[in-house]
C-alpha positions as CSV (number, residue, x, y, z in Angstrom):
1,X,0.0,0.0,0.0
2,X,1.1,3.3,-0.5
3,X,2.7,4.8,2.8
4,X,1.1,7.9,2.4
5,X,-2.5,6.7,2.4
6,X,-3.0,5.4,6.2
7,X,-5.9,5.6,8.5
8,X,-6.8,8.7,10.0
9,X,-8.4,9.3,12.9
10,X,-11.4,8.0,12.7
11,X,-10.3,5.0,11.3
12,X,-11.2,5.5,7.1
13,X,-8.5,5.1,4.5
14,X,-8.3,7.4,1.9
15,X,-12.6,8.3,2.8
16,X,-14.1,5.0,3.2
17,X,-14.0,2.8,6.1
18,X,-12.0,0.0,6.7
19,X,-14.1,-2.8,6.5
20,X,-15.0,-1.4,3.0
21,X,-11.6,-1.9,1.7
22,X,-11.2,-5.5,3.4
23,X,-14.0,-6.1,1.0
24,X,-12.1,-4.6,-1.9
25,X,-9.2,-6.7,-1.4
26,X,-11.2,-10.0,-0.8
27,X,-13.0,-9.0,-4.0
28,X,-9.9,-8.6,-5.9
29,X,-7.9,-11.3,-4.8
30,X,-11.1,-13.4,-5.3
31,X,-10.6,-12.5,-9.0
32,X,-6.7,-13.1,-9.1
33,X,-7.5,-16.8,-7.5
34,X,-9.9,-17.7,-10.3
35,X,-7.1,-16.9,-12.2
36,X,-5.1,-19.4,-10.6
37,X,-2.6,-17.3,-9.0
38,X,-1.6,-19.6,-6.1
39,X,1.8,-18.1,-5.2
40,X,0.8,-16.3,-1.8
41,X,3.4,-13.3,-1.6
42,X,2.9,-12.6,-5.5
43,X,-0.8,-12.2,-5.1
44,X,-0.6,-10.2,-2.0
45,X,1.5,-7.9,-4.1
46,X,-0.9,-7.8,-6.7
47,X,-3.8,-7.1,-4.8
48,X,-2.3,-4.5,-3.1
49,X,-0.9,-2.7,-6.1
50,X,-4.9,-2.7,-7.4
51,X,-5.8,-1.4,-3.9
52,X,-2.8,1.3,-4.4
53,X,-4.3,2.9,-7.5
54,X,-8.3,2.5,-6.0
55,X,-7.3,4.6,-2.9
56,X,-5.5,7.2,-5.2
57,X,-8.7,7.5,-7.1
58,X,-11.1,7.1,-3.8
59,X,-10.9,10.8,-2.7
60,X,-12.0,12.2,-6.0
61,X,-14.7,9.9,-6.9
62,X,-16.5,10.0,-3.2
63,X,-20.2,7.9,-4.9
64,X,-17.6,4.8,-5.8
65,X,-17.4,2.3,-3.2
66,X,-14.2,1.0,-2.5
67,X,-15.2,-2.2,-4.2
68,X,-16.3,-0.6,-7.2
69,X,-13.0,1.4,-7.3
70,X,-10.7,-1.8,-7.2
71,X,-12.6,-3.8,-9.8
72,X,-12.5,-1.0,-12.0
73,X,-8.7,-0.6,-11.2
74,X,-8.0,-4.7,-11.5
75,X,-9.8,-5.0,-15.2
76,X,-7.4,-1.7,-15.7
77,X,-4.6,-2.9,-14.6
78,X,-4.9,-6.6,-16.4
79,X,-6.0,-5.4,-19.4
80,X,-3.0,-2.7,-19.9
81,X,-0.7,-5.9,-19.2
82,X,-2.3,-7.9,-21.7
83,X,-1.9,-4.9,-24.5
84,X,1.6,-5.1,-23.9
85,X,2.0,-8.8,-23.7
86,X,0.1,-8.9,-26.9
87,X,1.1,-6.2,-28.7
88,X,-2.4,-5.3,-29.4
89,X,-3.1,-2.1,-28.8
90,X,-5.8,-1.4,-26.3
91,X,-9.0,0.1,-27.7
92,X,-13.1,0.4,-27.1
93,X,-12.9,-3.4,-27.3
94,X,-10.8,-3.3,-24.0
95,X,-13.7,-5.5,-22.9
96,X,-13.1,-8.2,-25.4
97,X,-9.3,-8.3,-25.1
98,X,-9.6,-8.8,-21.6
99,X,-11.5,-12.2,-21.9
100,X,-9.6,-13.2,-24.7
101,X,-6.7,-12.8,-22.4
102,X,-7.8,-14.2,-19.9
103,X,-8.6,-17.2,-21.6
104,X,-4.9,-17.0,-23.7
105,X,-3.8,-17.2,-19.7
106,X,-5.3,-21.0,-19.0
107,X,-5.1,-22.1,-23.1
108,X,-0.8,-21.4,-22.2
109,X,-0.6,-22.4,-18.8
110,X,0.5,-19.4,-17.2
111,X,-0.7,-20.1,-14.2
112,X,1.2,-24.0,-13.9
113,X,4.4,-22.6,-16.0
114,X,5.0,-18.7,-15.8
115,X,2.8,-17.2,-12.8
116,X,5.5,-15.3,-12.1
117,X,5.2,-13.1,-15.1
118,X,1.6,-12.4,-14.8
119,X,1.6,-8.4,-14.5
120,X,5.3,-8.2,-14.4
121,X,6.5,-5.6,-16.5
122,X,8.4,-6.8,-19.7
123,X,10.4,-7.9,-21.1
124,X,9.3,-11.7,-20.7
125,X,10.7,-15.1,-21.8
126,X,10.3,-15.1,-25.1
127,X,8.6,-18.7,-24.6
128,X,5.8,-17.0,-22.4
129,X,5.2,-14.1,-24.9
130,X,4.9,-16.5,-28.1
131,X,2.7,-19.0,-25.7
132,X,0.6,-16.1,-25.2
133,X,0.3,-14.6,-28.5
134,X,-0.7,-18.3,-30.1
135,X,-2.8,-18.9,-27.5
136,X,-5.0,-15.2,-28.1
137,X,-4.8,-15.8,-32.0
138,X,-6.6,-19.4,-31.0
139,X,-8.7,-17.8,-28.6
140,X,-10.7,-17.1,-31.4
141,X,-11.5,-13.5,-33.7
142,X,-14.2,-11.2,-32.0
143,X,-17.8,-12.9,-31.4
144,X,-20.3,-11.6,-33.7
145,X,-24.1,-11.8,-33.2
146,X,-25.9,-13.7,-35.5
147,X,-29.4,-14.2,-36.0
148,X,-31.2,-17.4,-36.1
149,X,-34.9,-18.1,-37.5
150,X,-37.1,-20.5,-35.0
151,X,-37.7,-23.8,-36.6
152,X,-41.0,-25.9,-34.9
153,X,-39.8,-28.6,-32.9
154,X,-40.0,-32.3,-33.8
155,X,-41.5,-34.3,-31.1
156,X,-41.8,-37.4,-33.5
157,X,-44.2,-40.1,-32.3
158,X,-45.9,-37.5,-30.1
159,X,-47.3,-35.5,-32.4
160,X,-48.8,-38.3,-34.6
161,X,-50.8,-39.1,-31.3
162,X,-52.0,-35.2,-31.0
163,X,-53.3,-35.3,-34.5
164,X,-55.3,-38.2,-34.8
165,X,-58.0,-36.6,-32.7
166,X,-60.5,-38.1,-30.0
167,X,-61.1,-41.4,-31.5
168,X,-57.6,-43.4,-30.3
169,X,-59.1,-42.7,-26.7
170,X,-62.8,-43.4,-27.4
171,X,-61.1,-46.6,-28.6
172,X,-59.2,-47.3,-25.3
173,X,-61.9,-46.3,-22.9
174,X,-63.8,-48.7,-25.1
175,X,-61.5,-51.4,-24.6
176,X,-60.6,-50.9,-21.0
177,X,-64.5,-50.8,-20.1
178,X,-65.1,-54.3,-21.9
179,X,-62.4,-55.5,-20.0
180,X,-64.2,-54.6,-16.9
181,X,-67.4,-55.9,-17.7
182,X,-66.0,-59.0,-18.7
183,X,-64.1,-59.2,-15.3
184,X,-67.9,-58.4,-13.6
185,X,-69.4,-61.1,-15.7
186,X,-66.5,-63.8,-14.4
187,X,-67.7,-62.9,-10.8
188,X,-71.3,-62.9,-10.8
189,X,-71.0,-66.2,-12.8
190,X,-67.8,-67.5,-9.9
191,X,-70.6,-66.4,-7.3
192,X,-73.7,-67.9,-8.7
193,X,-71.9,-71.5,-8.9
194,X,-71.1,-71.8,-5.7
């Protein structure tokens, strides 16, 4: 954290109390685990550089929780790395080249073979960076929306039952009422002979 930003008085850091900020980290490093960051004192650091920039935005945007502030900071932060990793050039598709990154991360491994590079400033193994690149190339070009026309669905021998109309039950109730005055019949006649 940055040694300049410490509690006052009443106990807020940088305007917001500190239980807020507990939930800003846990948020964060939340997100940093799903990445599969498992190296302890790495992610620490990486948490707390995300908190770093949040608190250096917190005074000036006072309506933005703390939690609001680091996720905005995090996606920031990962994204800028990923432009430079990539060498694509951050744009209004930020969104997009953030999950593409994210997944070029797990399609290469980062997290079993180079977790210590993840946000690192460059240069990187040249392994990492063409692992990476291939990875984001394979991740796919952006998603387009398409549009699809409904088709009915096929039930198959269900809807040949629908169709043939009220006679197939007339039939059964038919069949199923002879039964049962045959089965009367057998009794009376069982009863009457003995």
């Amino acid at each position: 954290m940055n040694p300049e930003i410490l509690p006052d008085q009443t106990g807020q850091l940088a305007g917001r109390p500190l239980e807020e900020w507990n939930d800003a980290y846990a948020k964060v490093e939340s997100y940093f685990n799903a990445l599969r960051i498992r190296n302890r004192p790495l992610l620490g650091q990486m948490v707390l550089r995300v908190l770093d920039r949040a608190q250096k935005r917190a005074p000036l945007e006072p309506a933005r929780t703390a939690t609001q502030l680091a996720a905005e900071e995090m996606d920031h932060i990962v994204t800028e790395w990923f432009a430079e990793v990539l060498q694509v050039p951050p744009t209004n598709a930020d969104q997009m080249l953030s999950t593409r990154g994210r997944l070029a991360l797990l399609l290469a491994d980062m997290p079993g073979k180079w977790q210590d590079q993840f946000l690192r400033p460059g240069p990187w193994p040249e392994e990492f960076t063409e692992a990476m690149r291939e990875t984001f190339l394979r991740a796919g070009p952006d998603f387009q929306l398409s549009k699809m026309a409904p088709r009915p669905l096929d039930l198959g021998p269900l809807t040949t039952l629908g169709n043939l109309g009220r006679m197939p039950y007339f039939r059964m109730i038919s069949a199923w009422g002879l039964f049962a005055l045959l089965l009367i019949l057998l009794f009376r006649l069982h009863l009457t002979h003995h």
